[in-house]
C-alpha positions in Angstrom: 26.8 -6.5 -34.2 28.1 -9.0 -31.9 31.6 -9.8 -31.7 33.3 -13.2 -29.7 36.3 -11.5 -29.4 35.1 -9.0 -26.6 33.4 -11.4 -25.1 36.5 -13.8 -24.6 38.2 -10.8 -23.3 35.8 -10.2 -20.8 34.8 -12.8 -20.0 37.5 -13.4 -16.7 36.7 -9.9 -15.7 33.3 -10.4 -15.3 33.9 -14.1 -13.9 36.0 -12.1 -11.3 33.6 -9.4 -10.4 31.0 -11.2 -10.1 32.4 -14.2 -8.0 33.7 -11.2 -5.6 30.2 -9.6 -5.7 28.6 -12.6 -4.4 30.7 -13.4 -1.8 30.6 -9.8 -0.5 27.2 -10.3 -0.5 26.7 -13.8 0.9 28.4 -13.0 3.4 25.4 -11.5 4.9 23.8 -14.8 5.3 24.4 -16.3 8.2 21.5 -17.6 10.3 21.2 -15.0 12.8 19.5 -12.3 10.7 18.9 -13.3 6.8 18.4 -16.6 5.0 18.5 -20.5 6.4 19.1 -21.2 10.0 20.5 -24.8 10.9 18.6 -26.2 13.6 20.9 -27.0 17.6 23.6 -25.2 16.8 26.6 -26.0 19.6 27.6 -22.1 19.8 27.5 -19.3 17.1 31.0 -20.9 14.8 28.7 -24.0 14.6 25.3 -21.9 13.6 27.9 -20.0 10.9 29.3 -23.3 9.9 26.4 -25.7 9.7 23.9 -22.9 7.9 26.0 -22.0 5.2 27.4 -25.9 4.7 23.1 -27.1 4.9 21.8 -24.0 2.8 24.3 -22.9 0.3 24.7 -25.3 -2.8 27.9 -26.7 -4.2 27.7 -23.9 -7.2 27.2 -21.4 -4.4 30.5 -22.4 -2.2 32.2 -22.4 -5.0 31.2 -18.6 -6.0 32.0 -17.5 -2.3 35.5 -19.4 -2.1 36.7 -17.9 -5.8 35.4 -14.3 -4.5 36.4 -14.2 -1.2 40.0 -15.0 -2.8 40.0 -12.7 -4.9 38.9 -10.1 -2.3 41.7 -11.0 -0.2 44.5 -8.5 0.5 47.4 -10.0 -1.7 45.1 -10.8 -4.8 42.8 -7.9 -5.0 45.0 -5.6 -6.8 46.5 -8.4 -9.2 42.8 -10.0 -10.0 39.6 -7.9 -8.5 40.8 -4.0 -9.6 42.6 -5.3 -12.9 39.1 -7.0 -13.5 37.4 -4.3 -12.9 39.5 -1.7 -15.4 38.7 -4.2 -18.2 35.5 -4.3 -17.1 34.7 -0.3 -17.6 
């Protein structure tokens, strides 16, 4: 049987885990190997810049800026590992 209430309460953890997940893992994208490569780039801040502002979507940025803040040093304990306990 289904039951709302375990999904309400999981619902932030998996919003967390996820959003880190795909910024780990976007993070991989950046022209030079994987994925869209914007075209004349000035120098290699401009390729990393310009690909990820022409290929990623605004649903996308959003997923990497929520993760990668999450992932960073003073919020990781307080949001990513807590997510991940109510997660398991």
């Amino acid at each position: 049987m289904f039951h709302c209430r375990i999904l309400i309460t999981r619902s932030p953890s998996i919003i967390f885990s996820a959003t880190a997940e795909a910024s780990a893992n976007l993070a991989r994208f950046d022209g030079v190997r994987y994925g869209y490569r914007a075209e004349n780039p000035k120098d290699v801040l401009d390729l990393y810049g310009r690909t990820r502002e022409e290929g990623f979507g605004p649903e996308v940025k959003r997923r990497v800026i929520l993760g990668t803040y999450v992932l960073s040093s003073g919020y990781y304990d307080a949001y990513y590992l807590r997510a991940q306990k109510c997660a398991s």
